[in-house]
C-alpha positions in Angstrom: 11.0 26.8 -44.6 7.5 26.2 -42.6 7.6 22.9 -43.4 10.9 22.7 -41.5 10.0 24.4 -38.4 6.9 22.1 -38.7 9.6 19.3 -38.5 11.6 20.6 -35.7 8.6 21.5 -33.8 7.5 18.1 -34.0 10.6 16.5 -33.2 10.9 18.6 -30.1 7.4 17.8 -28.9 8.4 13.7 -29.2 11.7 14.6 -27.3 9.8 15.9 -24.7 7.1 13.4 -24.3 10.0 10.9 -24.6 12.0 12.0 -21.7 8.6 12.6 -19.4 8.0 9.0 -20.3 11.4 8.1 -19.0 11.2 9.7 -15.9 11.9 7.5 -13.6 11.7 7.4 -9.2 14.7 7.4 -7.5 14.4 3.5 -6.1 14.4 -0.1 -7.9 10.8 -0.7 -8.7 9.3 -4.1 -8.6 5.6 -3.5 -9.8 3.4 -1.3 -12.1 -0.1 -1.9 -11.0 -3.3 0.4 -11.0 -5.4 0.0 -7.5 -8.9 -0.1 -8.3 -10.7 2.3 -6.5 -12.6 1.1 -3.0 -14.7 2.7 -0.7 -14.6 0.5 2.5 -14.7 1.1 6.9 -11.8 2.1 8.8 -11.9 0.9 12.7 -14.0 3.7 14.1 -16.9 2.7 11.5 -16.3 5.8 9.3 -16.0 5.5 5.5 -12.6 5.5 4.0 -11.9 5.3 0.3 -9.1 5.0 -2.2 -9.9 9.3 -2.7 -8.8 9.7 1.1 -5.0 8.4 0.3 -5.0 10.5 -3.5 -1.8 12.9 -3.3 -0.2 10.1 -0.5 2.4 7.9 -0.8 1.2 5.0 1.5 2.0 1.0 2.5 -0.7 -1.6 2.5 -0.7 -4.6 3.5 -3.2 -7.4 4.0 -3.9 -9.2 7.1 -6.3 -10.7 9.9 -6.8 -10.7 13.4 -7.4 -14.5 14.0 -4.2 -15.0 12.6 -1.7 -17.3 14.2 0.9 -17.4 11.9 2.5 -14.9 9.3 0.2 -12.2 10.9 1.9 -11.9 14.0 5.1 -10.9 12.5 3.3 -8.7 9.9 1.7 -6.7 12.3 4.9 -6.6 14.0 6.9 -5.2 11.5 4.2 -2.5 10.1 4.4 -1.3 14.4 8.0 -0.7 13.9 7.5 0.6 10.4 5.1 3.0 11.7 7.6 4.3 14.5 10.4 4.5 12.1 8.1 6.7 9.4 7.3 9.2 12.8 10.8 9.2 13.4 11.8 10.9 9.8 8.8 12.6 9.9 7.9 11.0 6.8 4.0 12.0 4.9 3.5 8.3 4.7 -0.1 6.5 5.3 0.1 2.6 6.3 -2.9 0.6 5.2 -4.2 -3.0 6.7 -6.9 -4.3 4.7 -8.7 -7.5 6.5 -8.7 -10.7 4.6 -11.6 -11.6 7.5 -14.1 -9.0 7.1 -16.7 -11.3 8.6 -14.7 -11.7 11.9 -12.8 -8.2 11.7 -15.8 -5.4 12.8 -14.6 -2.4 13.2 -14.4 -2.5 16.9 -12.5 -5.5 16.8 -10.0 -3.8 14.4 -9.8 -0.7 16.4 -8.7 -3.2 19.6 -6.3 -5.1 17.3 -4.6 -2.1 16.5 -4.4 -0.5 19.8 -2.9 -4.0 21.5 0.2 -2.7 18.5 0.0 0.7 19.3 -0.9 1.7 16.4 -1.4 5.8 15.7 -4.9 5.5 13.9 -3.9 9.3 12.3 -1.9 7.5 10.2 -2.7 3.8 9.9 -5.7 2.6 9.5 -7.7 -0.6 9.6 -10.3 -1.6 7.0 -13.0 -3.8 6.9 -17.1 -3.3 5.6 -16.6 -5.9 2.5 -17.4 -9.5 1.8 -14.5 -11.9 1.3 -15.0 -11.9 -2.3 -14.3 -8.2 -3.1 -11.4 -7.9 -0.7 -9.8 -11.3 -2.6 -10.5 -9.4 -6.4 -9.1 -6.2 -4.9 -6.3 -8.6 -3.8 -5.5 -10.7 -6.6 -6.7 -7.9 -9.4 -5.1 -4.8 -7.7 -1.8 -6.3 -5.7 -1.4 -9.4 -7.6 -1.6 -10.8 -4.5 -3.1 -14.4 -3.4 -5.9 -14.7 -1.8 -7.9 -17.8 -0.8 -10.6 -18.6 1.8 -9.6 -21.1 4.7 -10.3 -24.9 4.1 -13.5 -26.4 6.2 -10.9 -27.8 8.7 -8.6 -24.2 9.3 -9.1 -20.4 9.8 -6.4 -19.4 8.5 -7.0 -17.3 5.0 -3.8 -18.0 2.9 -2.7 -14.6 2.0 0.2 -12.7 0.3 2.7 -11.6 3.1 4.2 -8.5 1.3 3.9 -4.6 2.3 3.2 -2.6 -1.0 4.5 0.6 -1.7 2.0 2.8 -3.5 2.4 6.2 -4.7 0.2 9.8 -5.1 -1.7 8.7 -7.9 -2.9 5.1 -6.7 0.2 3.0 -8.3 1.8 0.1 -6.5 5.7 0.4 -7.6 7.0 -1.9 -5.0 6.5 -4.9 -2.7 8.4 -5.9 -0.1 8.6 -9.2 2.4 6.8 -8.0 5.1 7.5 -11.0 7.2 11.4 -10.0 7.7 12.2 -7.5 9.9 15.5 -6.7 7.6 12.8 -5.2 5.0 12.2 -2.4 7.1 15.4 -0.8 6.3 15.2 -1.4 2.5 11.6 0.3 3.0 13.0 3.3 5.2 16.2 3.5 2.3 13.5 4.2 -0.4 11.2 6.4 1.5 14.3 8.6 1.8 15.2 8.4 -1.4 11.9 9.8 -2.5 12.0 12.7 0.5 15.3 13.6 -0.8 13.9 14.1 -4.2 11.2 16.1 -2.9 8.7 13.4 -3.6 7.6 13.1 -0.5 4.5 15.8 -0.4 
C-alpha cells in the first residue's frame, strides 16, 4: 500500500514537472538563447548592466552611429517602435548596443539618440567596451554576426535583427529590424504577452 502511494506520488511529481516544462509563451518563438551577463555605459556615462533589465522584457538591437546603410532604417524603426510601446503603455525596455565603441562615446550616443528622439527612460545607448567583447556578446549571446570593417570601409557588417528578450535574460525571438512591416508582428506579440499578464 505505501509502496503504491510512493508510486502515485511519484508519478504526480513527473506530471507536474512535465507540464511546467511545457509551458509555453503565447507567441511563435524563434530563439532559445542565454545572454551572458555585461556590465557596460549608457549615453550619460553611468554604468548599466544586464542586472538593470532583470524582471524586464526588453528589445536589443545592435548598431552604429557612422553608419550609412542598414542603420538608418534600424534606428528608424526602433523610434517608431519606441512610440508605439508608449502608446500601449507597454513595460518594455529597448536596448542599442554600439558595434563602434571606439567612435560611439557616450556623448556621441546621447546626441545620436536625441537627433531620433529617443526617451532615454526607456531606451538606452551602450558603449564602454572594445570591439572584441561587444562581437563575442554578439556572436555568443544573439547569434548574431559580427565583423570589423575592411581597411578600405567603416562600415562594421552587423546582424540587422531586433531581439526579443524576456524577464530572466532569454532571447525568444528575432525580428527584421530593417522592415518597417516588423513593427506590427512585434506590437502583436508584446500584446499577446500583456494579455497574458506577462507583461510586469
Amino acid at each position: 500500500m505505501i509502496k503504491r502511494q510512493i508510486f502515485f506520488v511519484v508519478i504526480a511529481s513527473l506530471l507536474l514537472i512535465l507540464t511546467a516544462c511545457g509551458d509555453k509563451l503565447p507567441i511563435e518563438t524563434n530563439m532559445s538563447e542565454e545572454v551572458a551577463d555585461f556590465s557596460f555605459t549608457n549615453q550619460y556615462n553611468e554604468s548599466f548592466s544586464l542586472d538593470d533589465l532583470e524582471g524586464t522584457w526588453w528589445i536589443a538591437d545592435f548598431v552604429f552611429t557612422n553608419c550609412t546603410t542598414v542603420c538608418l532604417p534600424m534606428t528608424s524603426n526602433m523610434a517608431k517602435l519606441q512610440t508605439r510601446i508608449a502608446d500601449e503603455n507597454f513595460p518594455v525596455q529597448l536596448v542599442s548596443f554600439s558595434v563602434d565603441p571606439d567612435y560611439d562615446t557616450p556623448e556621441v550616443l546621447e546626441t545620436y539618440g536625441n537627433e531620433y528622439g529617443s526617451d532615454f527612460e526607456t531606451w538606452t545607448f551602450l558603449t564602454g567596451y572594445d570591439f572584441d567583447t561587444i562581437k563575442q556578446l554578439s556572436i555568443k549571446s544573439f547569434r548574431a554576426l559580427l565583423k570589423e570593417p575592411k581597411t578600405s570601409s567603416d562600415e562594421v557588417m552587423h546582424d540587422t535583427r531586433f531581439f526579443l528578450v524576456d524577464p530572466e535574460g532569454n532571447i525568444v525571438k528575432g525580428y527584421d529590424g530593417v522592415k518597417t512591416d516588423s513593427l506590427d508582428d512585434i506590437m502583436e506579440d508584446l500584446a499577446s504577452l500583456n494579455k497574458e499578464n506577462l507583461l510586469q
